[in-house]
PALOGU-941175 format. One record per atom (N, C-alpha, C): residue in one letter; x, y, z. Coordinates in steps of 0.2 Angstrom, whole numbers, plus 5000, padded with zeros to 4 digits. Layout:
N
aXYZ/...
This chain:
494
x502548565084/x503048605086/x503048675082/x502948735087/x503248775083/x503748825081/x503848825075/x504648825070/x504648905075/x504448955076/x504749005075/x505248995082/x504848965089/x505148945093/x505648925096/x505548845090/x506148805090/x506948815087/x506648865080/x507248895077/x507548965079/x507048995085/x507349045088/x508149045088/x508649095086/x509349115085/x509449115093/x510149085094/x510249075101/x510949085103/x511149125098/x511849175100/x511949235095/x512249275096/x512149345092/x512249325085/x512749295085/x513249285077/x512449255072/x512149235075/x511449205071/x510849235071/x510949315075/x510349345072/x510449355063/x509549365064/x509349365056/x509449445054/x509449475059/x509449555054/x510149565055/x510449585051/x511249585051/x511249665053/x511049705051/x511249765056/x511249775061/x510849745065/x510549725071/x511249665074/x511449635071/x511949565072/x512649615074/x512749655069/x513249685068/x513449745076/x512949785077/x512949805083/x512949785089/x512749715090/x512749685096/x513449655098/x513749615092/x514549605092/x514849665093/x514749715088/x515249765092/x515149785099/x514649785103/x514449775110/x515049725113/x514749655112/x515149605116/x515849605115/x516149665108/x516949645107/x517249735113/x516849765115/x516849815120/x516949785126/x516749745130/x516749685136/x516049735139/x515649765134/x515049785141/x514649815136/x513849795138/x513249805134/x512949865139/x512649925137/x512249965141/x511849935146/x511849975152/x511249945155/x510549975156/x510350015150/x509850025147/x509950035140/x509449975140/x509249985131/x508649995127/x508650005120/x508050025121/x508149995112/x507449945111/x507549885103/x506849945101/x507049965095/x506549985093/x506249945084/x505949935082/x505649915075/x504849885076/x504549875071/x504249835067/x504349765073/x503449735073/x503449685074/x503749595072/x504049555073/x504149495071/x505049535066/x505649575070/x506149585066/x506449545071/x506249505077/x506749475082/x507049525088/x506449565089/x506749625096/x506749575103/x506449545104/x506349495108/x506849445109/x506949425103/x507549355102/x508249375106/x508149445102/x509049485104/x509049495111/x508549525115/x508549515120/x508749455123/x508449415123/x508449335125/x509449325126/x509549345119/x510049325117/x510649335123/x510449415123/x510949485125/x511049445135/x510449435138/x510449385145/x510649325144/x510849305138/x511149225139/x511949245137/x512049285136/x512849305134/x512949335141/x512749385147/x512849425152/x512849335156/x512549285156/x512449245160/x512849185160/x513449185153/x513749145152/x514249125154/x514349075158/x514949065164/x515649085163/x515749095155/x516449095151/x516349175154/x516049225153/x515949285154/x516049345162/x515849265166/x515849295173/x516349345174/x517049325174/x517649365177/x517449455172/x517349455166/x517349505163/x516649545165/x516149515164/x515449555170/x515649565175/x515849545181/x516049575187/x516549635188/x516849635183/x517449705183/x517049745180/x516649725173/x516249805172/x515649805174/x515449765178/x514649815182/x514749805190/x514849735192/x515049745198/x515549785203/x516249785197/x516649835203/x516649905198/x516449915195/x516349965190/x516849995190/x517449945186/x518149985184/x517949995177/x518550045175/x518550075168/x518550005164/x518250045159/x518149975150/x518849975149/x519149925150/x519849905145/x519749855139/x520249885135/x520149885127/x520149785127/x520549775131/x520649695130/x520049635131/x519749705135/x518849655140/x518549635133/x518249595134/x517749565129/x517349525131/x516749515128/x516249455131/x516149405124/x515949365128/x516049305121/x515449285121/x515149285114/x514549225111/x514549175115/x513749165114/x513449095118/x513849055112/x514048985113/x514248945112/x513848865112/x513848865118/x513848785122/x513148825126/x512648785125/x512248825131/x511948795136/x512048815141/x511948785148/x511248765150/x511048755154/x510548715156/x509948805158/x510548855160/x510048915164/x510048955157/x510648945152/x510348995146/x509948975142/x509648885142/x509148875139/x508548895141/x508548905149/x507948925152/x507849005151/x508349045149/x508449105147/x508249135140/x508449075136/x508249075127/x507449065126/x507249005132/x506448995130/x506049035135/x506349095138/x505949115142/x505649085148/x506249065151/x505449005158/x506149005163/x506749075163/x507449105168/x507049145171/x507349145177/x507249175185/x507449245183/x507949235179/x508549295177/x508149325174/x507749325170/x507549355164/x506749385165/x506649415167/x505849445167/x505449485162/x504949465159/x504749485154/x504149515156/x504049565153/x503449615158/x503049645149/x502349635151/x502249665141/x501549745146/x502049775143/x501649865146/x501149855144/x500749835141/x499949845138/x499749815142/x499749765148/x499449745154/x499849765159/x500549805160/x500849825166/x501149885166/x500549935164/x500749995160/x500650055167/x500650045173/x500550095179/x500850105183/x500850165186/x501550195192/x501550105196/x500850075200/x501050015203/x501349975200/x501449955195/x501849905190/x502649905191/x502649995190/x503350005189/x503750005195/x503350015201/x503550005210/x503749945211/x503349895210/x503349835209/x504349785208/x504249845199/x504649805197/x505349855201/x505449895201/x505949935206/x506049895212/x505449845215/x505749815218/x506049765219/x506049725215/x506249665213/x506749685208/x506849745205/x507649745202/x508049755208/x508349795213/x508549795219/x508949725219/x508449705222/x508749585223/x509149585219/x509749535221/x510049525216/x509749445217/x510149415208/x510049385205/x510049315210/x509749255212/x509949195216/x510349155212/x510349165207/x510749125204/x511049155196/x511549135193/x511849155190/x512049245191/x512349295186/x512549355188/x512149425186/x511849415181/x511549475180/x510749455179/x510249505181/x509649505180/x509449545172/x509049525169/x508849565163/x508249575164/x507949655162/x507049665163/x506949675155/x506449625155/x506349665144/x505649675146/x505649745144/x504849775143/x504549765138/x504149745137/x503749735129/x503349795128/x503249805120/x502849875118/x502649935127/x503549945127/x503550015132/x503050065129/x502850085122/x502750145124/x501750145126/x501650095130/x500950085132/x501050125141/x501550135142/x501550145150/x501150225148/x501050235154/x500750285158/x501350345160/x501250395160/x501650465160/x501650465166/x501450435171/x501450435178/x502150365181/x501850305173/x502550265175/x503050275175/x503150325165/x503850355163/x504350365170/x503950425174/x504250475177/x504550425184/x504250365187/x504450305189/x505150265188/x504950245183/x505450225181/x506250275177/x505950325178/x506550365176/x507050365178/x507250375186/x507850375191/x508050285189/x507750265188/x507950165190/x508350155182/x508050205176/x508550185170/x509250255173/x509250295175/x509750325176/x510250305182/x510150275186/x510650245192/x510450165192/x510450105186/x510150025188/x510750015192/x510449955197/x510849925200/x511549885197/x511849875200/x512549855194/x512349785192/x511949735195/x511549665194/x511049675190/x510949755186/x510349735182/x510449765173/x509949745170/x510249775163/x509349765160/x509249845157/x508349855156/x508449835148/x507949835145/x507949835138/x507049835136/x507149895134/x506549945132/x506349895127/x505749875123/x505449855117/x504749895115/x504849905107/x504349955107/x504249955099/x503649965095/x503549965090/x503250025086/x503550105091/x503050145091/x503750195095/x503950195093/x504850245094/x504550315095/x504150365092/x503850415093/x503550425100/x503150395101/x502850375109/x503350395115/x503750365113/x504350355119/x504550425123/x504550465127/x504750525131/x505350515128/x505650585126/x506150615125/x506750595130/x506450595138/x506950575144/x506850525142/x506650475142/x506650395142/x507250395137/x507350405131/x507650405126/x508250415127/x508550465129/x509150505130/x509550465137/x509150425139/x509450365144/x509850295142/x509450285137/x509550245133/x510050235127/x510450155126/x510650145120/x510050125114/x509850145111/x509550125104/x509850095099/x509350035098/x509349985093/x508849995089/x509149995082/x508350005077/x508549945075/x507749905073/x507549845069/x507049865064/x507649855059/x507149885054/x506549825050/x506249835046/x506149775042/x506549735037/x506449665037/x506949635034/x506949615029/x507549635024/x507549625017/x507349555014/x507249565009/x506949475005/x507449405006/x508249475005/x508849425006/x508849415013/x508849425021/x508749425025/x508549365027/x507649375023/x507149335026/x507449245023/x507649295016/x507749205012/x508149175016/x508849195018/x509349175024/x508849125029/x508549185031/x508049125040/x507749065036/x507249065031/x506949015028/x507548975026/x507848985023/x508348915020/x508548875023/x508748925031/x508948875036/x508748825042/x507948845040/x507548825042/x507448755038/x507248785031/x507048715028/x507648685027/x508348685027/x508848635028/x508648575034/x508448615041/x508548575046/x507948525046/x507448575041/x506748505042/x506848465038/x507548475031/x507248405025/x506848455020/x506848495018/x506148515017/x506548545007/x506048515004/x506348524997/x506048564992/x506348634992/x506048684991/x506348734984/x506048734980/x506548774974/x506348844978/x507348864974/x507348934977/x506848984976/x506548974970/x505849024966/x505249024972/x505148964978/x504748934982/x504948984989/x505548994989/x505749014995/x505649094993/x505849104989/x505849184985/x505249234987/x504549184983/x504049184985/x503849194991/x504149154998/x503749145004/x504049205006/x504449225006/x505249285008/x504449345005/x504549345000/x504049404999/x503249435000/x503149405002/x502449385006/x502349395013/x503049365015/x503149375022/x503149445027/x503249505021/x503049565023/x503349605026/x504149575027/x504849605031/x504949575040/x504349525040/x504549485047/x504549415047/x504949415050/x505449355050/x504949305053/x504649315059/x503949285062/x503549245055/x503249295051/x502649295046/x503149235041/x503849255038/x504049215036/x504049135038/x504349105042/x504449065046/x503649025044/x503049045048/x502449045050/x502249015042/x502349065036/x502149035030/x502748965028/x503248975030/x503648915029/x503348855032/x503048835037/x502748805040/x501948765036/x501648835035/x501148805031/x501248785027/x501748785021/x501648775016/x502248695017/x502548685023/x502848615022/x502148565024/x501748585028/x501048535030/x500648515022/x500848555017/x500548525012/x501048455008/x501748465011/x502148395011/x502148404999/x502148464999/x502448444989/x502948524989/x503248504983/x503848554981/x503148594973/x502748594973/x502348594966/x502248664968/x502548724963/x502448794966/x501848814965/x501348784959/x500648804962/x500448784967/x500448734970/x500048724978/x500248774984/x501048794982/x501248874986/x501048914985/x500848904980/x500848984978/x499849014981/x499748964980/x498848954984/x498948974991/x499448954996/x499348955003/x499549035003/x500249045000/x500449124998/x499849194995/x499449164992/x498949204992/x498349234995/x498349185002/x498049195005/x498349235010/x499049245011/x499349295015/x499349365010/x499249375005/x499449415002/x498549485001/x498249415003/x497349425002/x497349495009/x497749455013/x497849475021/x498049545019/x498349565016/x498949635014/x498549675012/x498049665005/x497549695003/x497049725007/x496449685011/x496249655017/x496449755020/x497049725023/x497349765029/x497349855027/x497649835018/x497449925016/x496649945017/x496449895015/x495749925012/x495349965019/x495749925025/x495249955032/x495850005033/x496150005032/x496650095034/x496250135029/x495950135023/x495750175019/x494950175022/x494550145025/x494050155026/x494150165035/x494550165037/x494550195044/x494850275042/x495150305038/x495350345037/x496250375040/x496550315040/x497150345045/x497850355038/x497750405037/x498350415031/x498950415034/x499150395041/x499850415044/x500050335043/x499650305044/x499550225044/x499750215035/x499250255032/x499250215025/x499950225021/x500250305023/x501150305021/x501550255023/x501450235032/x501950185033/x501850105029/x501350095029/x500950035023/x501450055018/x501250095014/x501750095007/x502450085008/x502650125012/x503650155015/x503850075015/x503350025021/x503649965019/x503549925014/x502849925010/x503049905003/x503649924999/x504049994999/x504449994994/x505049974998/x505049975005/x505749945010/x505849855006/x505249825005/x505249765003/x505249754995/x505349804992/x505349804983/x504849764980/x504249774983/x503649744982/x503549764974/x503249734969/x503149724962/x502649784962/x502549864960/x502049914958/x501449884956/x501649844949/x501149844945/x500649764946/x501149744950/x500849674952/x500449684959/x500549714962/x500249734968/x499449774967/x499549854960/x499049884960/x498649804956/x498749774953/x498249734948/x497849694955/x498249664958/x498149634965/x497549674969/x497649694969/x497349744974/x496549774971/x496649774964/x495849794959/x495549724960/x495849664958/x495749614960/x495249604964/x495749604971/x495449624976/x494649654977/x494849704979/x494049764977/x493349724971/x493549674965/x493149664962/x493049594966/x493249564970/x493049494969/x492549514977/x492649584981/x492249604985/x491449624984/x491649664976/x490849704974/x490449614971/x490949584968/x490549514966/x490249474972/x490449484977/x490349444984/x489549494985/x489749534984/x488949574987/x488449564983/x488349534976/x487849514972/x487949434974/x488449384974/x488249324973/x488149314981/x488249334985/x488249364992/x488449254997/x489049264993/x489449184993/x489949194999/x490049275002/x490549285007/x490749345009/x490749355016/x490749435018/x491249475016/x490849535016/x491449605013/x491549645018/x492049705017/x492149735021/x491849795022/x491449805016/x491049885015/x490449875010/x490249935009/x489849935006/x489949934997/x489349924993/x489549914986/x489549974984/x489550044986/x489550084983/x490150114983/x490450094990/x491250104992/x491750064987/x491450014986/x492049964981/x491849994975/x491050004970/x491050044965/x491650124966/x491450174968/x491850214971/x492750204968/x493050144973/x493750144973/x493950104965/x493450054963/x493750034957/x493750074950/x493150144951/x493150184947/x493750234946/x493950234953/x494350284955/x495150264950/x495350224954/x496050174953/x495950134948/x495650114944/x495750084937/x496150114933/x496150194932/x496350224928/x496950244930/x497550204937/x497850234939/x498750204932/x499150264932/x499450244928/x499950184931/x500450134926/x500650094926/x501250094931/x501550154933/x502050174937/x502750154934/x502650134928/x503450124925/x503950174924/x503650234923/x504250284922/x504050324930/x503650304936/x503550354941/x504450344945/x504550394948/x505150424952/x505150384957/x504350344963/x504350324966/x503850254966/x504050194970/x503750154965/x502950164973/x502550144969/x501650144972/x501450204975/x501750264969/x501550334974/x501050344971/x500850304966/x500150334962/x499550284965/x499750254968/x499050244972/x499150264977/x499750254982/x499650294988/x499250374987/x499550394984/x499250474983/x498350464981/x498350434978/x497650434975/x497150404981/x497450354987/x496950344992/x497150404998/x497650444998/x497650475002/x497350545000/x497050554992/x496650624992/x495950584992/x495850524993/x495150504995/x494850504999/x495350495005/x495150515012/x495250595012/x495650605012/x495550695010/x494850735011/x494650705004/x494050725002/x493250685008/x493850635008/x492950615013/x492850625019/x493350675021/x493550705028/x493350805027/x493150805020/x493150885018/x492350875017/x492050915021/x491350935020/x491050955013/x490850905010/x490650955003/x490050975003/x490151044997/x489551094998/x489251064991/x488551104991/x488351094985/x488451144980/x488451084974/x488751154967/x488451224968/x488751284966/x488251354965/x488451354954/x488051384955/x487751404948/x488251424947/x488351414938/x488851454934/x488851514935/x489251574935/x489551624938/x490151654932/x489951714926/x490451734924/x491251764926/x490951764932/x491351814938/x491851734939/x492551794940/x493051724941/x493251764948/x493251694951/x493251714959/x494251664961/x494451704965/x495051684970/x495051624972/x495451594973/x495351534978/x495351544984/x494751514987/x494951544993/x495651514998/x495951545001/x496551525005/x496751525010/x496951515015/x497051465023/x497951495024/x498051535027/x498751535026/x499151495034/x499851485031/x499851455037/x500351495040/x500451475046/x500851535051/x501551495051/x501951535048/x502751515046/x503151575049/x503551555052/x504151615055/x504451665047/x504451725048/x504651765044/x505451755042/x506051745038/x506651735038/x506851795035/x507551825036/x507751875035/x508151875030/x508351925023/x508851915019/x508851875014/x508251865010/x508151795006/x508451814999/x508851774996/x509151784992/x508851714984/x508551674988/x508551624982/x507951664977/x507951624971/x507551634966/x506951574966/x506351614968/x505651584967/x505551544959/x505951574958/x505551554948/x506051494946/x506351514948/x507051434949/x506651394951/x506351374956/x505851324961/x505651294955/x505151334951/x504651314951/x504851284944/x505351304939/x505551274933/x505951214936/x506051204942/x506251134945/x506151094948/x505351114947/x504851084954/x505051014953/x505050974946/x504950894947/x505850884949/x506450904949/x506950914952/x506950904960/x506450944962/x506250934970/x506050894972/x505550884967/x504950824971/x505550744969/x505850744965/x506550694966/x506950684971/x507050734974/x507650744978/x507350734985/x506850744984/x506350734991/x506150684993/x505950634986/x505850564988/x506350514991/x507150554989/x507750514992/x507650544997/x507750585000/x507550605006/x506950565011/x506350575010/x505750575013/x505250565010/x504950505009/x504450465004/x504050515006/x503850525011/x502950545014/x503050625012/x503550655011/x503650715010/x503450725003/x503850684998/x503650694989/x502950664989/x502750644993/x502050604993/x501650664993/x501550704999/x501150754999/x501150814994/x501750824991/x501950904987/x501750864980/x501950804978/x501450774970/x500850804970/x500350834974/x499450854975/x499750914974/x500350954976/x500351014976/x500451074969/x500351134972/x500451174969/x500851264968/x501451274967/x501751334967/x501551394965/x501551454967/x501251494966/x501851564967/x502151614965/x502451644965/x502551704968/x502651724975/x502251814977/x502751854977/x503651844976/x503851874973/x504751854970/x504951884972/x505751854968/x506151794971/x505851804979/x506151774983/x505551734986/x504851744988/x504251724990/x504051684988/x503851604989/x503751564986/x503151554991/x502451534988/x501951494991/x501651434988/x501751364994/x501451304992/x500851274993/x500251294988/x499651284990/x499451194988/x499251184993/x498751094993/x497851114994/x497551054993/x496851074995/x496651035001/x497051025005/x496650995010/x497151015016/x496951025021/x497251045029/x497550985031/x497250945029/x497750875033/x498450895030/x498350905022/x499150885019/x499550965021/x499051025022/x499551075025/x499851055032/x499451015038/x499951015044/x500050985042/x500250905037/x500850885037/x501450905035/x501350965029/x502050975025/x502351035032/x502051075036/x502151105041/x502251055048/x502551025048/x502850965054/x503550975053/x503850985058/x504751015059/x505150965053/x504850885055/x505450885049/x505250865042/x504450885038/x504450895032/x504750965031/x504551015035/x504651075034/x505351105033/x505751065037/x506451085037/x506951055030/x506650975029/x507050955024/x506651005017/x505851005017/x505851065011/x506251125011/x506251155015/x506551205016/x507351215013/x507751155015/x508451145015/x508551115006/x508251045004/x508151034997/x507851104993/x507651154995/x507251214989/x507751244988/x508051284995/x508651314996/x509351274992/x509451224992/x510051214985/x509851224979/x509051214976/x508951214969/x508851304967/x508751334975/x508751414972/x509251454973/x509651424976/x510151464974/x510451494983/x509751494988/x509951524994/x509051534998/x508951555002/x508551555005/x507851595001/x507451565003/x506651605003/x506151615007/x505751645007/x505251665012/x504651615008/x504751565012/x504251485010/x503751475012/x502951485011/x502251485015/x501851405013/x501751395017/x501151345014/x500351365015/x499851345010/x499151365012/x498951315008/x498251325011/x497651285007/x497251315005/x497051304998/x496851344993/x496151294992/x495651334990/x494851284987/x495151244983/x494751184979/x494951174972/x494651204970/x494951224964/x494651264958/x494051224957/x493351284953/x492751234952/x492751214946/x493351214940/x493351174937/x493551104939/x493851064942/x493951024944/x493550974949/x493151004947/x492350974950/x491750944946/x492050984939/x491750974931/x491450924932/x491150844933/x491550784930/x490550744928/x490450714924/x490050684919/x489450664929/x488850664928/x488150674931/x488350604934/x488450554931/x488550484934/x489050464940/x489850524937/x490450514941/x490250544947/x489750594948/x489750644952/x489250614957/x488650564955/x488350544960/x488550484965/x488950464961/x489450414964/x489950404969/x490250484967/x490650514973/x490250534978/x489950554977/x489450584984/x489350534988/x489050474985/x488750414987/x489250404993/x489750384988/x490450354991/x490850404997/x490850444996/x491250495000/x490850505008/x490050495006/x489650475013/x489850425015/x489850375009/x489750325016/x490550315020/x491050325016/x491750345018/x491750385025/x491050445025/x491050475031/x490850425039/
């Protein structure tokens, strides 16, 4: 039997994301649920379940008289309409909850992602339903369609049938066309917190018997990675071992944890830093332990360079790359007084890719001559009337970079590397050493929230630049051994 399944939630009042729980009641306490929607989050938060759910509430026999008035004869919403939870579940909302309703069609875009797909389903929304009253279409990971679908289906979210109700699915909200979005009611699914996750496990292990010290459950809730799916899935394994002995959990738990490690170490040797921010952002959405993770993770990396001498199991890379990273991050500090927690290795793998993506030149000769750095300037609109104080900025920089991380992790991530530079009273320039990190900080909404946080600590606006500056050649100083090592490493990274 599989638990995630079986204990699938099969009325709103029992979804597991409560923010998610909490919107969907205020829906059915309105007597009308849009009819397009559109679930956006992270996989395994339950976008699918809600769905399920949201067509066994629309198909509810208790519910008919109130669906016929608001979509059938399409009178005004009166404050008295309400729809009610599932309850008592019928024979067609079972078939609706396990997926195998006539009502309910499930379509996953990554195999029906083209104008014919969308023709298709345009035609069969039309029909109404042979039985019971509303049809539901859940699209799974929408944002795989074709720009040829979007435009397809765009009339059919803007006038659906009064028998039908869409509900967009999507792990990748950015993808999504502007006009698709603007059609839509949007639900965020975010990741789910420890307390969340321990909720669904508890009530799991209630149903099976299953006798678990809460330290055991805390555990699995932590591991689980903010999905309720992953959760569940390790509650399962570790009942197959049939003991409450939190060593023996804690053995099958680290093999999920091996997974997490695993999973950064190929975003860092694939080189996608857009990937490695959201890796972290969820670590810290999960209150993941800094110091427990960074040891974990060296761990990691040494038991891979031992594997390539005792050659007892495959690695992921080369020995020179895991030399490379352990020399690198050893030295990373404890993170106990850091503003945000695992920015000091995010930051550290994300100036590694940096560099391995930055052609390196060979040393030139020592040179008396103290030369510029060279500079890259970026094209920033010119602003009129500046009044703030550049020198303010900078005697407040760690003020900033504070204020920014409550704002926007990935934003104090990138200005940590940075550096200010002063052109005049009002002129402030922020130089980085790499291009990636300048288009980022130059992206509308790092750009804007800098802008807006700089502007309160100066006092009122600046003429604000960003460039990329050479590194200085003293910062290249570093002992004959560390310097061959990097090369090595920084190749094979290429």
């Amino acid at each position: 039997m599989n638990w995630n399944r079986y204990y699938r939630p099969t009325r709103v009042a029992d979804l597991h994301l409560l923010s998610v729980r909490d919107e969907l009641l205020n829906m059915l306490a309105t007597g009308f649920i849009p009819q397009a929607l559109l679930f956006a989050g992270p996989k395994g938060t339950g976008k699918t379940t809600a769905a399920r759910v949201l067509a066994a509430v629309l198909n509810d026999p208790r519910n008919l008289n109130v669906v016929t008035k608001q979509y059938r004869e399409k009178k005004e919403q009166v404050a008295s309409l309400s729809l009610v939870d599932v309850t008592k579940v019928t024979a067609e909302q079972k078939n609706i909850l396990t997926g195998s309703s006539f009502l309910v069609r499930e379509l996953d875009a990554a195999s029906n992602r083209g104008i014919d797909d969308i023709r298709q389903l345009k035609e069969a929304a039309f029909t109404p339903p042979p039985i019971g009253v509303m049809s539901v279409y859940i699209l799974d990971e929408a944002h795989m369609l074709t720009t040829e679908a979007w435009n397809a289906l765009l009339k059919l979210l803007e006038e659906p049938p009064s028998h039908v109700v869409f509900i967009l699915a999507t792990t990748e909200l950015q993808k999504i066309p502007a006009t698709i979005r603007s059609r839509c009611r949007e639900v965020f699914f975010s990741q789910a917190s420890h307390e969340e996750i321990s909720a669904a496990l508890s009530n799991v292990a209630k149903h099976e018997k299953l006798t678990l010290a809460p330290l055991a459950i805390t555990h699995i809730a932590e591991a689980a990675g903010g999905s309720f799916r992953d959760g569940i899935k390790l509650l399962e394994q570790v009942a197959v071992l049939n003991t409450s002995d939190l060593s023996d959990i804690t053995a099958v738990l680290h093999r999920q944890i091996t997974a997490e490690y695993t999973k950064l170490l190929q975003l860092v040797l694939a080189k996608e830093p857009q990937n490695i921010l959201l890796f972290f952002d969820r670590l810290r959405a999960n209150n993941s332990d800094e110091q427990a993770f960074i040891k974990g993770f060296l761990s990691f990396l040494h038991t891979q360079l031992v594997a390539i001498y005792t050659k007892n199991a495959p690695t992921l890379t080369s020995e020179t790359v895991l030399r490379y990273l352990l020399t690198q991050l050893q030295t990373l500090p404890s993170g106990t007084h850091s503003p945000l927690p695992h920015l000091a290795l995010e930051l550290a793998l994300l100036n590694m890719i940096a560099k391995s993506t930055t052609k390196q030149e060979p040393a030139a000769p020592a040179s008396p001559a103290i030369k510029k750095p060279a500079i890259t300037m970026s094209k920033v609109p010119k602003p009129q009337n500046h009044t703030g104080s550049a020198k303010q900025v900078c005697e407040r920089w760690e003020e900033i970079l504070v204020s920014c991380s409550h704002r926007n992790f990935g934003l104090a991530t990138l200005l940590r590397s940075a550096r200010t530079i002063i052109l005049a009273e009002s002129s402030l320039e922020i130089q980085v050493y790499y291009d990636f990190h300048r288009e980022q900080l130059l992206q509308p909404k790092f750009y804007t929230a800098l802008c807006e946080i700089i502007e309160q600590v100066s006092g009122g606006s600046l003429l604000l630049s960003v460039a990329t500056a050479t590194i200085p050649s003293e910062a290249e100083l570093v002992e004959v051994g560390q310097t061959s090592l990097r090369q090595l490493a920084v190749a094979a990274l290429m």
